[in-house]
N, CA, C and O atoms as a GROMACS GRO file, in nm:
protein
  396
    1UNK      N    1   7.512   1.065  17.819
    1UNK     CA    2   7.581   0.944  17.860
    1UNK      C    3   7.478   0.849  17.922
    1UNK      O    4   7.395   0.879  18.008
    2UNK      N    5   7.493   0.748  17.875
    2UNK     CA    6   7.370   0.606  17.929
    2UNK      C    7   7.462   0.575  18.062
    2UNK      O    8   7.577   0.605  18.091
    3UNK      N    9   7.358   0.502  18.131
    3UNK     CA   10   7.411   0.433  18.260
    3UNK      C   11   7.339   0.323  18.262
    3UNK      O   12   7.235   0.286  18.207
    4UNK      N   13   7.430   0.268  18.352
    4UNK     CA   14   7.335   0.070  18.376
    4UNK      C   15   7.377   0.035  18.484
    4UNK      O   16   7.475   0.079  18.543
    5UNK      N   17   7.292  -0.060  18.521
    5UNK     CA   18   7.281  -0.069  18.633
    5UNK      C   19   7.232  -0.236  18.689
    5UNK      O   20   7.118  -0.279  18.669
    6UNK      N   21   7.330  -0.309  18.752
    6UNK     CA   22   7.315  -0.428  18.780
    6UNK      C   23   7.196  -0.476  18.923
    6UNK      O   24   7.206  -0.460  19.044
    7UNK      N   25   7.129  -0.516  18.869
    7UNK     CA   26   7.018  -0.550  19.042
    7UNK      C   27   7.027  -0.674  19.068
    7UNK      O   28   6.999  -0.759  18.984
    8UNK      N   29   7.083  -0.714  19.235
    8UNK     CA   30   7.129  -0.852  19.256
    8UNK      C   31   7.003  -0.854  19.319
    8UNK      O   32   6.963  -0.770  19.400
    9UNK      N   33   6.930  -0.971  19.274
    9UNK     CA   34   6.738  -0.964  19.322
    9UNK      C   35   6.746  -1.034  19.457
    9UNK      O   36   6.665  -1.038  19.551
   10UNK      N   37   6.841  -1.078  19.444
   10UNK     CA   38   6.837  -1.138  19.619
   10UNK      C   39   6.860  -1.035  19.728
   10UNK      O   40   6.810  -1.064  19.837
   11UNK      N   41   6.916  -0.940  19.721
   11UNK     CA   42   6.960  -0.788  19.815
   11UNK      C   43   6.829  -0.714  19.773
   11UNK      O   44   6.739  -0.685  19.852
   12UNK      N   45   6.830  -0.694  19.675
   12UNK     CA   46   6.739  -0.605  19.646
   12UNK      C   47   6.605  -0.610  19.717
   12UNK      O   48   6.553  -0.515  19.774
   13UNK      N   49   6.544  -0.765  19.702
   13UNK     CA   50   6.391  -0.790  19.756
   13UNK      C   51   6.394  -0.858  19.870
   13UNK      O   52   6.306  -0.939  19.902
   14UNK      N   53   6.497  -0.831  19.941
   14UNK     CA   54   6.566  -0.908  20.112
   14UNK      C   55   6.461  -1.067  20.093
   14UNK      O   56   6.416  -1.117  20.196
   15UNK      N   57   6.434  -1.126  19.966
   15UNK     CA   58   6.376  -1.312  20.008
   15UNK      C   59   6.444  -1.386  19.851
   15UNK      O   60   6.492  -1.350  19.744
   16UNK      N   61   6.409  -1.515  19.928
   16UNK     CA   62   6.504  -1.621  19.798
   16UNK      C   63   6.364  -1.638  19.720
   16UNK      O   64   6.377  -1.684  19.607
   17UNK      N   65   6.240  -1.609  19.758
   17UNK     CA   66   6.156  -1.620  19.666
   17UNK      C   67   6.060  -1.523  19.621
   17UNK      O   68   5.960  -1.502  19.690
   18UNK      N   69   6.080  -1.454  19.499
   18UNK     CA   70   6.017  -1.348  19.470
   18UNK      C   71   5.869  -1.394  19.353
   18UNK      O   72   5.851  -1.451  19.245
   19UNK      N   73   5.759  -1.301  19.502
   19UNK     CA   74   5.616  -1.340  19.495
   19UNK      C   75   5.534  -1.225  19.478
   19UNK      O   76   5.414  -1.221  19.454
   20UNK      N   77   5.606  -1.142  19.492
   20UNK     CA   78   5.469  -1.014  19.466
   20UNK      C   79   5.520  -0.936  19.341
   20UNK      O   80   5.626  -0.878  19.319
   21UNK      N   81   5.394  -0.960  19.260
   21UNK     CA   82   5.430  -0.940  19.101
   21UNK      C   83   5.415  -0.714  19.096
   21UNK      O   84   5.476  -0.646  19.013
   22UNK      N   85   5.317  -0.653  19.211
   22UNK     CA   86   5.318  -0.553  19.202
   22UNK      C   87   5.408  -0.500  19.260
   22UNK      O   88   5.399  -0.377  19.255
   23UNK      N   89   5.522  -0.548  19.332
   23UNK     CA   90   5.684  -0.486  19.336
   23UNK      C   91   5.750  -0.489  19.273
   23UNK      O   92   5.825  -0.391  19.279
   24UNK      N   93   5.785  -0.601  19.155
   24UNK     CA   94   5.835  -0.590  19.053
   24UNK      C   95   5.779  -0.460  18.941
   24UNK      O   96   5.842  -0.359  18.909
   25UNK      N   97   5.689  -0.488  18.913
   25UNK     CA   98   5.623  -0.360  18.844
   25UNK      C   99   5.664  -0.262  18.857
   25UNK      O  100   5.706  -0.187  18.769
   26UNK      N  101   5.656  -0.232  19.042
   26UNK     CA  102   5.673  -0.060  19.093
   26UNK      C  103   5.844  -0.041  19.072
   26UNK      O  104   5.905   0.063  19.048
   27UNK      N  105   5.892  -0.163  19.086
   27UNK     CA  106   6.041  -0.177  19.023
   27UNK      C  107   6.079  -0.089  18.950
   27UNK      O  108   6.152   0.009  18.960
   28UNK      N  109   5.980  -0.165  18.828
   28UNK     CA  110   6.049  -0.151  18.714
   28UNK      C  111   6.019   0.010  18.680
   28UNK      O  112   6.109   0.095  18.679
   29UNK      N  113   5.896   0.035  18.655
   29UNK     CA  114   5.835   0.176  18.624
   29UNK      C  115   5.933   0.300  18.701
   29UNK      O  116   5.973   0.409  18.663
   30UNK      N  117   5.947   0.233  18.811
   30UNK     CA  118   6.020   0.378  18.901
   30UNK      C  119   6.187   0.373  18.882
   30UNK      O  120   6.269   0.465  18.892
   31UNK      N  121   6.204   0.237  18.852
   31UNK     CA  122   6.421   0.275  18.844
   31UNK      C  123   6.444   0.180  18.711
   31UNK      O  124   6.548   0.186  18.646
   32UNK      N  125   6.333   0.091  18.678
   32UNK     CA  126   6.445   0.017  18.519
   32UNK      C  127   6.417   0.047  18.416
   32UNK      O  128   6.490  -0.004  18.331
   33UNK      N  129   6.321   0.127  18.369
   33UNK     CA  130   6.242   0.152  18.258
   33UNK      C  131   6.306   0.335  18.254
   33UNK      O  132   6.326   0.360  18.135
   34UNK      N  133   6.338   0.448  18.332
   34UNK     CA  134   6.420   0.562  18.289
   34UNK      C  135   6.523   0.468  18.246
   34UNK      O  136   6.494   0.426  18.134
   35UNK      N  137   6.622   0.425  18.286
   35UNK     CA  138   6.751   0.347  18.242
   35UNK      C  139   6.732   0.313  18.105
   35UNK      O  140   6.789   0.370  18.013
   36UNK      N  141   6.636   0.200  18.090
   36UNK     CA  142   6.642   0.150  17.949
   36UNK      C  143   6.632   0.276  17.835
   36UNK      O  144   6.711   0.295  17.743
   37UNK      N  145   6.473   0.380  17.881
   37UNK     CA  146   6.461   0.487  17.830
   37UNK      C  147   6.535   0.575  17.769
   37UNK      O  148   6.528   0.607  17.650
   38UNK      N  149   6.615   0.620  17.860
   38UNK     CA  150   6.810   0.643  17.850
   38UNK      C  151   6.886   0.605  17.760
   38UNK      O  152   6.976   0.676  17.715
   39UNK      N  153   6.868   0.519  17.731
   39UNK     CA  154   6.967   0.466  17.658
   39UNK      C  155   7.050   0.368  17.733
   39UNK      O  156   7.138   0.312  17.668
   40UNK      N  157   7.036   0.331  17.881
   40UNK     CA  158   7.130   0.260  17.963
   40UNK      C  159   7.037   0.108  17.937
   40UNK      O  160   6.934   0.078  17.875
   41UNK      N  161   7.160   0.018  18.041
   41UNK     CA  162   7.109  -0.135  18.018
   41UNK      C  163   7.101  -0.148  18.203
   41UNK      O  164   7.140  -0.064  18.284
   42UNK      N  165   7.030  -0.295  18.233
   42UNK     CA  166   7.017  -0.291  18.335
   42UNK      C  167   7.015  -0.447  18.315
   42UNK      O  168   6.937  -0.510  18.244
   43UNK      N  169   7.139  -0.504  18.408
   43UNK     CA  170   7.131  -0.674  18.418
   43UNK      C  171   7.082  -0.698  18.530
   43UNK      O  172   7.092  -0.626  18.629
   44UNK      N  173   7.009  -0.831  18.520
   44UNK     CA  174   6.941  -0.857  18.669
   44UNK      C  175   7.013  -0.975  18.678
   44UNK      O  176   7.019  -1.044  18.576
   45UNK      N  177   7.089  -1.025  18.812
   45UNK     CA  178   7.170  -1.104  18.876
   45UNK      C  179   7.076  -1.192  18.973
   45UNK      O  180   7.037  -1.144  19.079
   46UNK      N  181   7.036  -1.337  18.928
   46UNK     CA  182   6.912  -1.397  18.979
   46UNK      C  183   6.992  -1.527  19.122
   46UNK      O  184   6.928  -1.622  19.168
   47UNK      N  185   7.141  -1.489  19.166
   47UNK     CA  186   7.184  -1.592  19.224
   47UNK      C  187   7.069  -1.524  19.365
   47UNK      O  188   6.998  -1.428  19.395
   48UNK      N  189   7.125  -1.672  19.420
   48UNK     CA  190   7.023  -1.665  19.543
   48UNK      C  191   6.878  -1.658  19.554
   48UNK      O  192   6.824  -1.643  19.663
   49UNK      N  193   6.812  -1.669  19.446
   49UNK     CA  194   6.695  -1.676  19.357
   49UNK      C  195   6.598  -1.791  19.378
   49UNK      O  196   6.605  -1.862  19.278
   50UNK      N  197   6.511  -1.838  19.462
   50UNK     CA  198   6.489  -1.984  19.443
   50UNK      C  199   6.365  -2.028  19.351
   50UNK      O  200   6.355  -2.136  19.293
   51UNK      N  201   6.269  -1.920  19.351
   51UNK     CA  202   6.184  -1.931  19.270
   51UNK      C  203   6.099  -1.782  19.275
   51UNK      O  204   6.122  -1.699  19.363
   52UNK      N  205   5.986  -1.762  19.155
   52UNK     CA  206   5.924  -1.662  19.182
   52UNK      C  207   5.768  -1.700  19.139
   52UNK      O  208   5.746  -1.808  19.084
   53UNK      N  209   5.652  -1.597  19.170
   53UNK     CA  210   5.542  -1.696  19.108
   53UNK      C  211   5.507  -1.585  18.970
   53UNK      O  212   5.574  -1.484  18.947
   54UNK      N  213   5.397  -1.628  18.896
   54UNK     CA  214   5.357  -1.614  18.823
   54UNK      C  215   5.398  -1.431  18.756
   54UNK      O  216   5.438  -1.387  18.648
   55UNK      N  217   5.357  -1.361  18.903
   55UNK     CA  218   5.284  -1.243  18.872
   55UNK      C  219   5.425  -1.213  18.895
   55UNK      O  220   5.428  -1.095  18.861
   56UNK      N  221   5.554  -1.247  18.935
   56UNK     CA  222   5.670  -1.135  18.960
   56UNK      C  223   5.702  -1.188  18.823
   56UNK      O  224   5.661  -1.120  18.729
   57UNK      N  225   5.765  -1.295  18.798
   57UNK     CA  226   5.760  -1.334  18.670
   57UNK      C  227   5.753  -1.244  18.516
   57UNK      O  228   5.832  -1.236  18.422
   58UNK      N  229   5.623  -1.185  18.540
   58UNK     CA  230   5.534  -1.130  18.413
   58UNK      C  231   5.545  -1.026  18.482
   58UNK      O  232   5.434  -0.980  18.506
   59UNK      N  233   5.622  -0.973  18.523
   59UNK     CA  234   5.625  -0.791  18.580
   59UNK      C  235   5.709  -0.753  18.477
   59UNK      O  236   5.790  -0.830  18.426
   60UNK      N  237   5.691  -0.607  18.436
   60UNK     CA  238   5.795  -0.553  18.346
   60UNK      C  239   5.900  -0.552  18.367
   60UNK      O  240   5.940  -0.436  18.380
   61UNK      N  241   6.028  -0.676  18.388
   61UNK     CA  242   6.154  -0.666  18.398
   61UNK      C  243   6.192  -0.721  18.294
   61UNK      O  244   6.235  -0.836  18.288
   62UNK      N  245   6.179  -0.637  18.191
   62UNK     CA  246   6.308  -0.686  18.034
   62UNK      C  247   6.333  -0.588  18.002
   62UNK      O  248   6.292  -0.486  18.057
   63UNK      N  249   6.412  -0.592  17.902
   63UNK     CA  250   6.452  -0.475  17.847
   63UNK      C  251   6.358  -0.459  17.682
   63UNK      O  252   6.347  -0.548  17.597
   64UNK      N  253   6.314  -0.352  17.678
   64UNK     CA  254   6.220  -0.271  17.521
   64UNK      C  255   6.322  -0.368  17.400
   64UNK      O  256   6.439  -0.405  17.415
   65UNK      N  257   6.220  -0.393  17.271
   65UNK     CA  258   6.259  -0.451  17.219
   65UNK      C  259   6.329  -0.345  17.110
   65UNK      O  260   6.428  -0.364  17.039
   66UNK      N  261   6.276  -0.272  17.118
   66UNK     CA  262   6.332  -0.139  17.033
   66UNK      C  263   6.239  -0.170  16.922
   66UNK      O  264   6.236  -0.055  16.878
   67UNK      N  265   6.169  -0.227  16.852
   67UNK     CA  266   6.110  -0.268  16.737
   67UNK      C  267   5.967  -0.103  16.721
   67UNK      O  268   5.908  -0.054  16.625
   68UNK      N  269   5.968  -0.078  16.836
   68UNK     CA  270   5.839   0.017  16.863
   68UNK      C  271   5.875   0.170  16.906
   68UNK      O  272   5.864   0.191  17.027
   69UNK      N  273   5.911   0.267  16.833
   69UNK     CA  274   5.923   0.400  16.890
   69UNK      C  275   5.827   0.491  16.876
   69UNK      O  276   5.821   0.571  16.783
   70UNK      N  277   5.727   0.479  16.992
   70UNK     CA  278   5.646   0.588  16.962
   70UNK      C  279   5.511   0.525  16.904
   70UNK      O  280   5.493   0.411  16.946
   71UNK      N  281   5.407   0.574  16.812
   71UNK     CA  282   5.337   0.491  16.726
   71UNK      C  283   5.410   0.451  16.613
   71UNK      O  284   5.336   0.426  16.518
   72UNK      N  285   5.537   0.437  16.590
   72UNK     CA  286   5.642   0.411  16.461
   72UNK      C  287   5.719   0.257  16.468
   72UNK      O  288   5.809   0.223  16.545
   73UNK      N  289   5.654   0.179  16.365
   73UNK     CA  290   5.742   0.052  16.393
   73UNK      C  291   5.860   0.065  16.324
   73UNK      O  292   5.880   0.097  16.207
   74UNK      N  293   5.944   0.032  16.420
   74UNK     CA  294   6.084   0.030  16.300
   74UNK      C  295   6.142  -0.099  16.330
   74UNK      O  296   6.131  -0.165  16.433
   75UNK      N  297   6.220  -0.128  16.199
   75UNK     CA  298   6.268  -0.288  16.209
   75UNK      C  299   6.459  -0.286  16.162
   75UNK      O  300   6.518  -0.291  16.054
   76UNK      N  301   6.494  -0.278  16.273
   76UNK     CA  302   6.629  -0.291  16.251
   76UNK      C  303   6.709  -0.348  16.176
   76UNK      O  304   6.656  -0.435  16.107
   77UNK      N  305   6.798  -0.336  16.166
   77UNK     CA  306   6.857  -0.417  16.045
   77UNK      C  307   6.944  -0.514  16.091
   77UNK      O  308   6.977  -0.542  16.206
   78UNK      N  309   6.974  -0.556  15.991
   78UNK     CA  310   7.089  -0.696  16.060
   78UNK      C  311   7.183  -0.682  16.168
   78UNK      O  312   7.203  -0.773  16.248
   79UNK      N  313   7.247  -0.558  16.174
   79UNK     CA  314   7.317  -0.558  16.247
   79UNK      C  315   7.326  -0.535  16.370
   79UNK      O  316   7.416  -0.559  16.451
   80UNK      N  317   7.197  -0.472  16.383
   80UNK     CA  318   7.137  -0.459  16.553
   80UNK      C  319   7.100  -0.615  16.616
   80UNK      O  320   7.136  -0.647  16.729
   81UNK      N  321   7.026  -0.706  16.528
   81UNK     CA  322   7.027  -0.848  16.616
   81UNK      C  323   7.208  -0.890  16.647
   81UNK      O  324   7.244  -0.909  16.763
   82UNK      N  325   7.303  -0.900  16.539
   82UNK     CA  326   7.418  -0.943  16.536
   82UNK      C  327   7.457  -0.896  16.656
   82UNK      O  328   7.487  -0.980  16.741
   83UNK      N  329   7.466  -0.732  16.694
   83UNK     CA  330   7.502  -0.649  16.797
   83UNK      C  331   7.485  -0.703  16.981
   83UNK      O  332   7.547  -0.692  17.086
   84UNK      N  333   7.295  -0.795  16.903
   84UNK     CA  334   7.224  -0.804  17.076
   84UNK      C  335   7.331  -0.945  17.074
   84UNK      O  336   7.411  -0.954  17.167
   85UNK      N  337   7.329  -1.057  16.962
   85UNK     CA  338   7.384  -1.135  16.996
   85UNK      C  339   7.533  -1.155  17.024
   85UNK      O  340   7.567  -1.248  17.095
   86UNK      N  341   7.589  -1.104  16.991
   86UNK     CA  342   7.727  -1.068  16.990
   86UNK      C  343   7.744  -1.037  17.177
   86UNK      O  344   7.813  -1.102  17.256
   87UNK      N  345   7.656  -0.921  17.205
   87UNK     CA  346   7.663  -0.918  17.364
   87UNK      C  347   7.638  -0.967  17.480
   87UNK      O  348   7.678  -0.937  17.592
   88UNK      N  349   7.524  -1.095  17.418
   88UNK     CA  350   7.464  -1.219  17.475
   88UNK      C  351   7.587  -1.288  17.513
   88UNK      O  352   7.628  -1.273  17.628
   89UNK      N  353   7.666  -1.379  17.411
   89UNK     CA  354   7.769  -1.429  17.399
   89UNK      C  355   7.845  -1.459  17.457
   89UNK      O  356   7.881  -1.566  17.505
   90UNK      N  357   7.899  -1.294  17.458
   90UNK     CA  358   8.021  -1.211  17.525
   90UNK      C  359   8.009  -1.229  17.719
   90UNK      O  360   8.097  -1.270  17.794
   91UNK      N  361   7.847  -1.175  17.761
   91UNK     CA  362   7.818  -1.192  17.875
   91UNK      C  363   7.821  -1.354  17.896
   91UNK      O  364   7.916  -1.378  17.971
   92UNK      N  365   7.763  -1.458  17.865
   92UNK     CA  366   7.788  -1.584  17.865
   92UNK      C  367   7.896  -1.634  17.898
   92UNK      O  368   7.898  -1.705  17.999
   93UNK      N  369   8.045  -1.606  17.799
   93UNK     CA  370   8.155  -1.623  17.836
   93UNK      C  371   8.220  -1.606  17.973
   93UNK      O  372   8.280  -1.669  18.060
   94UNK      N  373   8.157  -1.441  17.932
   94UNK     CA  374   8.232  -1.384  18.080
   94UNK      C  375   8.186  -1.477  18.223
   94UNK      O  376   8.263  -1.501  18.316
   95UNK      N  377   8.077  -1.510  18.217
   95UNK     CA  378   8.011  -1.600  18.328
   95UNK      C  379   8.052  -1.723  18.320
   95UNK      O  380   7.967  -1.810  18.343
   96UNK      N  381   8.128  -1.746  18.300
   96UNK     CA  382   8.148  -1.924  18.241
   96UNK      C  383   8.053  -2.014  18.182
   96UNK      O  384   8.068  -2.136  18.168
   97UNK      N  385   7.936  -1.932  18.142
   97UNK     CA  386   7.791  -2.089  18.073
   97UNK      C  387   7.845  -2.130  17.961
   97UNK      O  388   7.825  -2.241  17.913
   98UNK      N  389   7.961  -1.988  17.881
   98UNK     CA  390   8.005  -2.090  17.750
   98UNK      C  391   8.140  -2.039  17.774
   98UNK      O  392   8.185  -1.940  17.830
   99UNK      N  393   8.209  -2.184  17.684
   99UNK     CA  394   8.367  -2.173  17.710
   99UNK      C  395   8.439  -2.135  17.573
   99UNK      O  396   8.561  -2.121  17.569
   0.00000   0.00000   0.00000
């Protein structure tokens, strides 16, 4: 069973401006990257957010593109983009950005 896991970055890093790119990192490596690994998803919730610099930015907080397993490229098929977009969407809605 996957799990996921929502991180509100404003609780999480107790400041409205996130600046140290090697906490994000240690972030990610130590709690978002098993998750993704897993099979789980992990949304990051940026309210209260006011800015970040460069290096938190470019820290490993995304999610694997899946395109790469291993030394094995694999290229999904149509229905896995349809799938990501379809859930893009869906989350969008649910947030009110689209009506």
């Amino acid at each position: 069973m996957s799990s996921s896991l929502e991180v509100h970055m404003r609780s999480r890093f107790d400041t409205t401006f996130l600046g140290d790119g090697s906490e994000g990192n240690r972030y990610c490596t130590t709690v978002v990257a098993p998750i993704l690994e897993a099979g789980g998803t992990v949304t990051f919730d940026f309210e209260g957010i006011e800015g970040m610099t460069d290096s938190f930015a470019n820290a490993d907080l995304r999610r694997r593109n899946g395109l790469l397993k291993g030394d094995t490229l694999v290229i999904p098929d149509r229905a896995y983009f349809q799938q990501r977009q379809a859930d893009a969407i869906a989350r969008m809605v649910e947030r009110g950005v689209l009506v």
